[in-house]
Backbone as XML, in Angstrom:
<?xml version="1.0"?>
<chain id="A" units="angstrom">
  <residue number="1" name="UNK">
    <atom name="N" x="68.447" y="109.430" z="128.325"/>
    <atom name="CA" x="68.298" y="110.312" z="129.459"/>
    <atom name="C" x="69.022" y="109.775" z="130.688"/>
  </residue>
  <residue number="2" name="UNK">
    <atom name="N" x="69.084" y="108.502" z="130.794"/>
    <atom name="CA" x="69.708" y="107.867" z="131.871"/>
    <atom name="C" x="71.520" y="108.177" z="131.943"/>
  </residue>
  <residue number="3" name="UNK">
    <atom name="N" x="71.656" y="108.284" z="130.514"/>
    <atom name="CA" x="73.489" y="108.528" z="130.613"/>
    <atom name="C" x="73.691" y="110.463" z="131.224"/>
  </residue>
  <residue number="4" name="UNK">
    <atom name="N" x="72.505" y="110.839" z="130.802"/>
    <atom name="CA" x="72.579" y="112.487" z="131.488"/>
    <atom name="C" x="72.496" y="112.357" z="132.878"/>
  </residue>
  <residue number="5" name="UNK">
    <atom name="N" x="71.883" y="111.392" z="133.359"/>
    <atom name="CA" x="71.621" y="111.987" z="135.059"/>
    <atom name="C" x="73.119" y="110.785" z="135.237"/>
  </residue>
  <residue number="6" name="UNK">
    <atom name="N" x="73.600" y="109.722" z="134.583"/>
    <atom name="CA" x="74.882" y="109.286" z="135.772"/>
    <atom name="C" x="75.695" y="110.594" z="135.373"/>
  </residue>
  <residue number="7" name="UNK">
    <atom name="N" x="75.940" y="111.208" z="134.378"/>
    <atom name="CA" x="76.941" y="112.701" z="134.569"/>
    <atom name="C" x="76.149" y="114.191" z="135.634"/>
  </residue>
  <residue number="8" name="UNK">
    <atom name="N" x="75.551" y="113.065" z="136.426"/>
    <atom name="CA" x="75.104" y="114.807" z="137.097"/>
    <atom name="C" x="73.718" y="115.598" z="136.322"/>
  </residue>
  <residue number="9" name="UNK">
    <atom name="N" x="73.712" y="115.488" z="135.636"/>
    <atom name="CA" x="72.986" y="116.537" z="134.565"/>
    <atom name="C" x="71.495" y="116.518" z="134.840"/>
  </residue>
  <residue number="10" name="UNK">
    <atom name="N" x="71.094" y="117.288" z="135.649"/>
    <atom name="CA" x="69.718" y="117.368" z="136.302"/>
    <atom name="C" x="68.687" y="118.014" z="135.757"/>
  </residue>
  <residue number="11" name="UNK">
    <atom name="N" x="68.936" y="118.656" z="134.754"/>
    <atom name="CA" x="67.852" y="119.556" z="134.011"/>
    <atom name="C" x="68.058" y="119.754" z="132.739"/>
  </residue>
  <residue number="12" name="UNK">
    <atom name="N" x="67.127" y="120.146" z="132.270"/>
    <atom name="CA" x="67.489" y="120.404" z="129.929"/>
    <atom name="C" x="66.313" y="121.439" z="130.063"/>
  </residue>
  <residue number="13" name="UNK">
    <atom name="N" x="66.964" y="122.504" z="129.883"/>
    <atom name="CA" x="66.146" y="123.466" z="129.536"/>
    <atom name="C" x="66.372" y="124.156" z="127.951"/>
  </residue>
  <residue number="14" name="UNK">
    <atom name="N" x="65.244" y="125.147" z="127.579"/>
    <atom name="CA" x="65.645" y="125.701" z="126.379"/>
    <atom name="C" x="65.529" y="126.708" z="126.935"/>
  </residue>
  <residue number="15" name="UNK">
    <atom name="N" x="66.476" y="127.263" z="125.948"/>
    <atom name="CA" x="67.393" y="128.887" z="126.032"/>
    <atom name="C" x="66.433" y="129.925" z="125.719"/>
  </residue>
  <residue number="16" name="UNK">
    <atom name="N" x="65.252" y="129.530" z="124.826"/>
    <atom name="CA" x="64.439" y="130.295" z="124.448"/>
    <atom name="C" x="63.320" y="130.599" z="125.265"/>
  </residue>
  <residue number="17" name="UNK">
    <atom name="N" x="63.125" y="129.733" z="126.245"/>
    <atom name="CA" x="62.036" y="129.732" z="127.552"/>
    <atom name="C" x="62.377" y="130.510" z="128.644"/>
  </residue>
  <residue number="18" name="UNK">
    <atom name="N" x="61.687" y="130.866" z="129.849"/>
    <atom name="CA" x="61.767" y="131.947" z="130.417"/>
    <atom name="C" x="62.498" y="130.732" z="131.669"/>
  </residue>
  <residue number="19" name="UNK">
    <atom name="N" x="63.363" y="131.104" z="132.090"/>
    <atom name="CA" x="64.295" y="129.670" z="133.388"/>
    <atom name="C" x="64.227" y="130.636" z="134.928"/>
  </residue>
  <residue number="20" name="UNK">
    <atom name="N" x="64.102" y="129.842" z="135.878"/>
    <atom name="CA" x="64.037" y="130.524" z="136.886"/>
    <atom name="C" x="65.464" y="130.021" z="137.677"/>
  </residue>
  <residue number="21" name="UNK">
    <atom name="N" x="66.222" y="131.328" z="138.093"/>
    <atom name="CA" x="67.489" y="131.359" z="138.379"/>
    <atom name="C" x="67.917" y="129.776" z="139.645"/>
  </residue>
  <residue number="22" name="UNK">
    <atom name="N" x="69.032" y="129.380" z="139.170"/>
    <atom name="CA" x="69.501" y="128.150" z="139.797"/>
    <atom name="C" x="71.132" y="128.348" z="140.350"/>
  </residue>
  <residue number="23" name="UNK">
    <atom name="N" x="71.261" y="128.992" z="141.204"/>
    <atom name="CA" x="72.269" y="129.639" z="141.979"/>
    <atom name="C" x="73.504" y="128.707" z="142.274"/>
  </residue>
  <residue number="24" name="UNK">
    <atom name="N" x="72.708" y="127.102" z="142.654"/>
    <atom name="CA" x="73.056" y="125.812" z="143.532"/>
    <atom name="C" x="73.977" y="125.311" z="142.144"/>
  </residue>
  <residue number="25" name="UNK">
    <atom name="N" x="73.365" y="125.560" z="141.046"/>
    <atom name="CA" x="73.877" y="124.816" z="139.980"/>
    <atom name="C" x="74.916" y="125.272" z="138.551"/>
  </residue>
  <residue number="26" name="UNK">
    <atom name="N" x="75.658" y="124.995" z="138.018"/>
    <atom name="CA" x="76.522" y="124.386" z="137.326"/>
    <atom name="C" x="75.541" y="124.673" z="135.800"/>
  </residue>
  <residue number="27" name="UNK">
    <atom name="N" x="75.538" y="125.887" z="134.899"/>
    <atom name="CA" x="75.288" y="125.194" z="133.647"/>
    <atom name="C" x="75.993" y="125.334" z="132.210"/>
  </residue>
  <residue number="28" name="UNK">
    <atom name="N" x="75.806" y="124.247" z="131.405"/>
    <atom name="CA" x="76.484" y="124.166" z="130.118"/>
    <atom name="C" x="75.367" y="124.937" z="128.949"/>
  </residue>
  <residue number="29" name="UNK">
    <atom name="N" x="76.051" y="125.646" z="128.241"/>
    <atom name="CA" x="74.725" y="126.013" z="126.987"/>
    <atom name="C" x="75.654" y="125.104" z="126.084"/>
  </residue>
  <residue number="30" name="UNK">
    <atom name="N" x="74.856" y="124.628" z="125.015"/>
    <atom name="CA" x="74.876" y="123.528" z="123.656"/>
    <atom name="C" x="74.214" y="124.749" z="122.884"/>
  </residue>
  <residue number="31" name="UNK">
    <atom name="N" x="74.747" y="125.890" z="122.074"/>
    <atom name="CA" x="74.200" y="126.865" z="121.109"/>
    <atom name="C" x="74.775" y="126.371" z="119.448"/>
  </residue>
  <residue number="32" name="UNK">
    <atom name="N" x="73.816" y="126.771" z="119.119"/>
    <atom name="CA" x="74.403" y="127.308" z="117.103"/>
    <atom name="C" x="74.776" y="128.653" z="117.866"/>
  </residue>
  <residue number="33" name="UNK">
    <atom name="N" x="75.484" y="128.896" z="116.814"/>
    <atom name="CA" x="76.599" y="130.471" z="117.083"/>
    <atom name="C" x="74.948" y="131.373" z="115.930"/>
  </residue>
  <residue number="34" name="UNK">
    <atom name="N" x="74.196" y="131.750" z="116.599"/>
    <atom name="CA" x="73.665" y="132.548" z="115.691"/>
    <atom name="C" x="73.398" y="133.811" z="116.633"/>
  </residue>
  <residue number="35" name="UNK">
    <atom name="N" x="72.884" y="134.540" z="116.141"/>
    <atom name="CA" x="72.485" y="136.022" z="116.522"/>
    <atom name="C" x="71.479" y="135.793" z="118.130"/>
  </residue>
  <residue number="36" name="UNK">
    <atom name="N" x="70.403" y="135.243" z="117.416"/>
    <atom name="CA" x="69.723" y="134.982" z="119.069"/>
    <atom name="C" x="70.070" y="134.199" z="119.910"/>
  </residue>
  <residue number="37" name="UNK">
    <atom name="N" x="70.908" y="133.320" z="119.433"/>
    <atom name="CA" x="71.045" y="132.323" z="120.454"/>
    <atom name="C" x="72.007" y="132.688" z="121.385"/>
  </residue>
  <residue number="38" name="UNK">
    <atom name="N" x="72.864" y="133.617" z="121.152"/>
    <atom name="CA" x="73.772" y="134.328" z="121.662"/>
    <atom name="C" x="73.645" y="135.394" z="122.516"/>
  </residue>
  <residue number="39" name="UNK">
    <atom name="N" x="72.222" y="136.300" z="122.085"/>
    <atom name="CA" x="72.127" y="137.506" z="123.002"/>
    <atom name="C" x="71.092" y="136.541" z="124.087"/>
  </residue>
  <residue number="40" name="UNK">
    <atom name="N" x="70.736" y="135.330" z="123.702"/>
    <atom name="CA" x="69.648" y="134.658" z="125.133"/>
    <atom name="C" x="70.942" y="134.314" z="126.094"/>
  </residue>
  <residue number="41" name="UNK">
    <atom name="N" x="72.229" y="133.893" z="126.110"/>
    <atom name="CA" x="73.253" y="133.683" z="126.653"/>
    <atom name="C" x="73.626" y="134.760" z="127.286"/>
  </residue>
  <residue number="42" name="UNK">
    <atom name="N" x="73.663" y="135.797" z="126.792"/>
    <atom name="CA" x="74.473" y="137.278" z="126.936"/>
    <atom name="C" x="73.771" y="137.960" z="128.173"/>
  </residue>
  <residue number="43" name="UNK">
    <atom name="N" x="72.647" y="137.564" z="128.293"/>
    <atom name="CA" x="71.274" y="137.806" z="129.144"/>
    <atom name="C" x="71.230" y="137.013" z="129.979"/>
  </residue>
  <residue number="44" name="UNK">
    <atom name="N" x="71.734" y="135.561" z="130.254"/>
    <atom name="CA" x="72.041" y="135.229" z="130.783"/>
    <atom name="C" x="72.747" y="135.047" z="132.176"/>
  </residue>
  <residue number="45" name="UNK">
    <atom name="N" x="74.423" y="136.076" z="131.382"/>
    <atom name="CA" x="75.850" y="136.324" z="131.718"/>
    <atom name="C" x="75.491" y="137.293" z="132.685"/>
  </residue>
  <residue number="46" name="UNK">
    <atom name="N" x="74.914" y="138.748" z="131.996"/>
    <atom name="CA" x="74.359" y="139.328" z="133.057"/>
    <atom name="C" x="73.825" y="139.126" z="134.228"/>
  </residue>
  <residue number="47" name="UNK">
    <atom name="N" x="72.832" y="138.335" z="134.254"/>
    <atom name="CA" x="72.359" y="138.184" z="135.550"/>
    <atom name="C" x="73.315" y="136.824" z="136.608"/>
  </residue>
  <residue number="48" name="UNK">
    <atom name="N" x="74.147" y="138.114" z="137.476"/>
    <atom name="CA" x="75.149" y="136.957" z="138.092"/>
    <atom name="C" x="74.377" y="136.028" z="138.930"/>
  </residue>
  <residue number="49" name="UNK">
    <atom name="N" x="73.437" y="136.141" z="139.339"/>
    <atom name="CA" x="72.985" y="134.893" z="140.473"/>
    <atom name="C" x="72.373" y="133.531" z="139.238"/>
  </residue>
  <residue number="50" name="UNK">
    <atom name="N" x="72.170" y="133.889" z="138.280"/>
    <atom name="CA" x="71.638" y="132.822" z="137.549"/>
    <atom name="C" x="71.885" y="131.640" z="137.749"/>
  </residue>
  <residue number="51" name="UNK">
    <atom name="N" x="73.496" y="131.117" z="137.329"/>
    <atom name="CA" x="73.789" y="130.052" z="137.789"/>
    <atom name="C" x="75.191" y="130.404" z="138.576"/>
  </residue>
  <residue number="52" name="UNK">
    <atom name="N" x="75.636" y="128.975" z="139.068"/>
    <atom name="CA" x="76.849" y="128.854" z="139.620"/>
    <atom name="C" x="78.004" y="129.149" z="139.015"/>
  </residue>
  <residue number="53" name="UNK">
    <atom name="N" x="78.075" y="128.639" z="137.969"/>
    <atom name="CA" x="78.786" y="129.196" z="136.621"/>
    <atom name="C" x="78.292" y="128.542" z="135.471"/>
  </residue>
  <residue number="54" name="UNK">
    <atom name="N" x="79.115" y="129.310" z="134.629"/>
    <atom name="CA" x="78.227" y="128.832" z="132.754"/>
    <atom name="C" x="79.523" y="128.724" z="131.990"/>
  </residue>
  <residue number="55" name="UNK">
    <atom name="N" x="79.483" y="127.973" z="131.130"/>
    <atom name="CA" x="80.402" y="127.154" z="130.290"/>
    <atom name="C" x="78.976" y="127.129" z="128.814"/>
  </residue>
  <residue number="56" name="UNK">
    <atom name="N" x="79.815" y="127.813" z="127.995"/>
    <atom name="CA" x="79.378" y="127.955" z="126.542"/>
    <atom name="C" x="80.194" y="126.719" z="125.444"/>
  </residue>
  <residue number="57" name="UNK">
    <atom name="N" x="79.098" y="126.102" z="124.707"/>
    <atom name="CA" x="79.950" y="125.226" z="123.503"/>
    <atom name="C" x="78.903" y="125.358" z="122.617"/>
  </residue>
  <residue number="58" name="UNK">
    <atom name="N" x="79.829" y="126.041" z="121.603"/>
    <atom name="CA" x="79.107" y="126.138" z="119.979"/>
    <atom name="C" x="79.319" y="124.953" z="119.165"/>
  </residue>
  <residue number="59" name="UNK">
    <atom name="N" x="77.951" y="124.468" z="118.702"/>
    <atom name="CA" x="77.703" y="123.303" z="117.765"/>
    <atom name="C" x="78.802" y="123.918" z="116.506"/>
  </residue>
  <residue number="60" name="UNK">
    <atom name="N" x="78.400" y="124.700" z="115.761"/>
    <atom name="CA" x="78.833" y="125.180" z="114.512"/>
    <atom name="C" x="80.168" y="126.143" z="114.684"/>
  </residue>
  <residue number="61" name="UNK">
    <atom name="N" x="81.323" y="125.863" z="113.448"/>
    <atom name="CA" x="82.228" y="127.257" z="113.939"/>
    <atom name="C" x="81.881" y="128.451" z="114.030"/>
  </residue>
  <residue number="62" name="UNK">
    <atom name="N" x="82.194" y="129.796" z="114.113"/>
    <atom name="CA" x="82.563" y="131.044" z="113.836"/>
    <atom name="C" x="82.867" y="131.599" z="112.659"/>
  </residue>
  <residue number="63" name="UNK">
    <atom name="N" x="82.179" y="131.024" z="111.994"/>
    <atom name="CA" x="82.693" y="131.318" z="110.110"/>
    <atom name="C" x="82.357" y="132.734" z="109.875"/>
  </residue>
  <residue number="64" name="UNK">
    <atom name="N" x="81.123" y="133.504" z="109.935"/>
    <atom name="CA" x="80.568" y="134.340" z="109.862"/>
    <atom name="C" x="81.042" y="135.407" z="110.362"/>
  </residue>
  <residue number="65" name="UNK">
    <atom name="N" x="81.649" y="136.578" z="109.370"/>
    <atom name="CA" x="82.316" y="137.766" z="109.764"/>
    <atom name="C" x="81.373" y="138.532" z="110.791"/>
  </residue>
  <residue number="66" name="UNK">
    <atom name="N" x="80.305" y="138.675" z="110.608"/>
    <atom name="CA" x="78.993" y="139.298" z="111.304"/>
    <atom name="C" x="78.980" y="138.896" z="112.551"/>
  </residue>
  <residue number="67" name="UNK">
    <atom name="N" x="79.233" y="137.584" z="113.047"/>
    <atom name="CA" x="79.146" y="136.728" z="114.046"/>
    <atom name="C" x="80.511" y="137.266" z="115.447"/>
  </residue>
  <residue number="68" name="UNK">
    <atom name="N" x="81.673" y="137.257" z="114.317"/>
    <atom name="CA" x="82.875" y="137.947" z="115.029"/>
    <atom name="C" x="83.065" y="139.054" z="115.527"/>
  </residue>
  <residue number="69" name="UNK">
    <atom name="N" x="82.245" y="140.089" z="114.898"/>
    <atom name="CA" x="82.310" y="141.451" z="114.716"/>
    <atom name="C" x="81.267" y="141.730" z="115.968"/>
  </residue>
  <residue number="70" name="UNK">
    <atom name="N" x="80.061" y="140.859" z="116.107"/>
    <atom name="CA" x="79.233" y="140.845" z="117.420"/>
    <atom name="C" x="79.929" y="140.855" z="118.223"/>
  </residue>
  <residue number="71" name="UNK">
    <atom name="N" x="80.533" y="139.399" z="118.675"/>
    <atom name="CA" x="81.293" y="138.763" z="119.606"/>
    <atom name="C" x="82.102" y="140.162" z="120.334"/>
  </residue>
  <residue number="72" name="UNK">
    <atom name="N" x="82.944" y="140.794" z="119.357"/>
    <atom name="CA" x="83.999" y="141.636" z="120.039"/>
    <atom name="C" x="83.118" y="142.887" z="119.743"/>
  </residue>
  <residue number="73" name="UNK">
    <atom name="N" x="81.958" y="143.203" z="119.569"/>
    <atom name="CA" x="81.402" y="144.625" z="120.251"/>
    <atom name="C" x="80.687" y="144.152" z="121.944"/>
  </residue>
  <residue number="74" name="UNK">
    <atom name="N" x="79.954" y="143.199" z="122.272"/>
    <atom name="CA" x="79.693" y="142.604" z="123.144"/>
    <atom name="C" x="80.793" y="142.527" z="124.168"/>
  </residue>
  <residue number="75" name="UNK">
    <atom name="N" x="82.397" y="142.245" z="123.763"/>
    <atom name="CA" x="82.894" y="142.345" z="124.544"/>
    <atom name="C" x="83.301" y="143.350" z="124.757"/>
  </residue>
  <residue number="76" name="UNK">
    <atom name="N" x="83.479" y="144.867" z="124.034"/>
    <atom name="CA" x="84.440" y="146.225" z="124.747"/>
    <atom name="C" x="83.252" y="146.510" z="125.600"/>
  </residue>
  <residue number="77" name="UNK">
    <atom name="N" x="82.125" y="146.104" z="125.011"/>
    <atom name="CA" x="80.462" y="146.973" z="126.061"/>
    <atom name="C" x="80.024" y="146.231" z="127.100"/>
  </residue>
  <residue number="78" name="UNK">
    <atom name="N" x="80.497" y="144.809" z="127.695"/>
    <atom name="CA" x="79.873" y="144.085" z="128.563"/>
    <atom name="C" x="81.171" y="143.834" z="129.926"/>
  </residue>
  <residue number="79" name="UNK">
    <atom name="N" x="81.052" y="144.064" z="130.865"/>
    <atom name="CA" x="81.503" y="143.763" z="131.737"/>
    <atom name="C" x="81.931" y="142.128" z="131.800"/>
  </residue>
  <residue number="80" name="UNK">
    <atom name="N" x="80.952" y="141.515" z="131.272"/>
    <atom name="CA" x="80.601" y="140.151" z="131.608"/>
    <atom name="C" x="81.740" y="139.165" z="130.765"/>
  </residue>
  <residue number="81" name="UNK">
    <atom name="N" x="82.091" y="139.577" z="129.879"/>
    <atom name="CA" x="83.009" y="138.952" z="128.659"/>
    <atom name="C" x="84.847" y="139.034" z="128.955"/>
  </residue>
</chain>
C-alpha cells in the first residue's frame, strides 16, 4: 500500500460499490473486459463530474466476439466514447 500512495494513488475503490463523485481527482479503472464490468464504467463515463478524467486498462484481451460487438454498439449510441 505504501508503493500506491508514493505514486499519488489516494483511494481503491470497487467498481461494484456505490462511489461518491471525486471531481478534484484523476481515476484509473483495472477491469476484466466482461459485460458488467464494463457497463459499471460506461455509467461512470456518463456522469461528467465524476472524476477529473478516467483512463481504462483491461486485465484480459478482447478475444470475445460478443465483447467487440458491445464495445462498438456503445459507441454509435454514447456520446461518451
Amino acid at each position: 500500500m505504501s508503493e500506491l500512495l508514493k505514486e499519488k494513488i489516494m483511494i481503491i475503490e470497487d467498481l461494484n460499490k456505490k462511489r461518491r463523485p471525486m471531481p478534484e481527482f484523476d481515476a484509473i479503472y483495472f477491469i476484466t473486459p466482461t459485460r458488467m464490468s464494463l457497463n459499471l464504467v460506461v455509467d461512470d463515463f456518463v456522469e461528467e463530474d465524476q472524476y477529473k478524467s478516467k483512463r481504462v486498462f483491461v486485465w484480459d484481451s478482447l478475444k470475445t466476439l460478443w465483447l467487440w460487438n458491445w464495445l462498438f454498439e456503445i459507441k454509435e449510441d454514447s456520446p461518451v466514447w
